[in-house]
C-alpha positions as CSV (number, residue, x, y, z in Angstrom):
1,X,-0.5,28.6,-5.5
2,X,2.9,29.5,-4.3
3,X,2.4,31.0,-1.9
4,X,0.2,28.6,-0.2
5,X,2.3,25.7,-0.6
6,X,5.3,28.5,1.5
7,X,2.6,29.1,3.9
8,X,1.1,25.7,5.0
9,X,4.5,24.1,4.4
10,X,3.2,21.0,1.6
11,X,5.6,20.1,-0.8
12,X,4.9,18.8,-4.4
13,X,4.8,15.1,-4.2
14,X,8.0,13.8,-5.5
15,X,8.1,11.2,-8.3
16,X,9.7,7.4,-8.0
17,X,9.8,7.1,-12.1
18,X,13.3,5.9,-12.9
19,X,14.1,4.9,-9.2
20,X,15.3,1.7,-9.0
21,X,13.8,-0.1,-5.5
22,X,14.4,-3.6,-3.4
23,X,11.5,-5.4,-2.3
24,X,12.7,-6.2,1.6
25,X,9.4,-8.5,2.1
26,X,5.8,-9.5,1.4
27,X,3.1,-9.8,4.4
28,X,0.5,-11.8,3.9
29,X,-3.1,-11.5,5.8
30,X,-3.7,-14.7,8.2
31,X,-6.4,-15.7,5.9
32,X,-4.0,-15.3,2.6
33,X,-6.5,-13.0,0.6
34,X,-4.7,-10.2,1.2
35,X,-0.5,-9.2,0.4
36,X,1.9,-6.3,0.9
37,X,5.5,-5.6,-0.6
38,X,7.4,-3.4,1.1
39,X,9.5,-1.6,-1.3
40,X,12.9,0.6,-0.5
41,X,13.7,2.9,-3.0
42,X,16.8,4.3,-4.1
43,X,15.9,7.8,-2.5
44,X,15.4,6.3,0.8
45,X,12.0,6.1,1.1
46,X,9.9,2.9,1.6
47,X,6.6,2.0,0.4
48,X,4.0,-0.4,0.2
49,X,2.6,-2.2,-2.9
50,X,-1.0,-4.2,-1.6
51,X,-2.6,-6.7,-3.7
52,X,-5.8,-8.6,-3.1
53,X,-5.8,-12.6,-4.0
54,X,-7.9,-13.7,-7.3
55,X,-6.7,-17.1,-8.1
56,X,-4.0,-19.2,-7.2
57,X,-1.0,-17.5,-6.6
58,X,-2.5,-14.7,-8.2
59,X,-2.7,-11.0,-6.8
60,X,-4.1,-8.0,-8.0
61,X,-2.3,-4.6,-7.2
62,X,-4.8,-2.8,-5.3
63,X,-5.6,0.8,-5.6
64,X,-4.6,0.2,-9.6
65,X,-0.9,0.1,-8.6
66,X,-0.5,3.3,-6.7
67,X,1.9,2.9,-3.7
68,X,1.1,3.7,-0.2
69,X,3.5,5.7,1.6
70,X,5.9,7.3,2.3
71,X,7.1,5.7,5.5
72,X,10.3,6.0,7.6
73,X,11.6,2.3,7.4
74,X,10.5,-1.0,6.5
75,X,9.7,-1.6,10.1
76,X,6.9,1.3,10.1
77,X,5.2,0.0,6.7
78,X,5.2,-3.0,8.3
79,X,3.4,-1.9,11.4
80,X,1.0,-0.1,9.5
81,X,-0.4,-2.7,7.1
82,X,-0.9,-5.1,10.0
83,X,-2.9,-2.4,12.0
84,X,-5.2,-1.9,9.0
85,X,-8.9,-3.3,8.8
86,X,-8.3,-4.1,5.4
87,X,-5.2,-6.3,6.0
88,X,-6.9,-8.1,8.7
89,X,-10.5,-8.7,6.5
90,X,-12.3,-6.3,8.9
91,X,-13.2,-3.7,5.8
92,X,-16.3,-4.8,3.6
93,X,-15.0,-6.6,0.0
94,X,-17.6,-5.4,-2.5
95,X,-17.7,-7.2,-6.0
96,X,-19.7,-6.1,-8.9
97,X,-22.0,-4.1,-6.5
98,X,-22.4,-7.6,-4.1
99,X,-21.1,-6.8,-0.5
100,X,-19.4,-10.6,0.5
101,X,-20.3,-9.9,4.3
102,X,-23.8,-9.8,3.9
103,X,-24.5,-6.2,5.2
């Protein structure tokens, strides 16, 4: 596998265990449902933790914690998560196998 990885160029995905990070900010969606921290970590690159609303002040870490990213800066993660349809409640939200939108 080696050889593949020298031939297409893809590099092992590094791991941010042990890196410590600084949560520049948190978007919200208009409608409040949905949340994004943008994270900086001590290597240099920035992700973003989403979370979906459940109660209250309540989030739940979407994607069961994973980050998305890498991104350049803070200022591209940003412009990402806005551009998404699920950050501006265009993507279906399925529960328990009932699709909220009615399709």
């Amino acid at each position: 596998m080696t050889w593949f990885k020298r031939l297409f160029g893809l590099k092992a995905k590094r791991s941010l265990e042990g890196l410590t990070y600084e949560a520049t900010s948190t978007l919200y969606s208009k409608d409040g449902r949905r949340s994004a921290e943008v994270r900086k970590f001590s290597n240099g690159e920035t992700y973003l933790l989403e979370g979906e609303w459940v109660e209250g002040t309540t989030f739940k870490d979407r994607h069961g914690g994973r980050l998305v990213g890498p991104f350049a800066s803070a200022d591209h993660a940003e412009q990402f998560i806005v551009a998404t349809p699920w950050f501006n409640g265009a993507e279906p939200q399925v529960d328990a196998g009932v699709d909220r939108n009615g399709s």
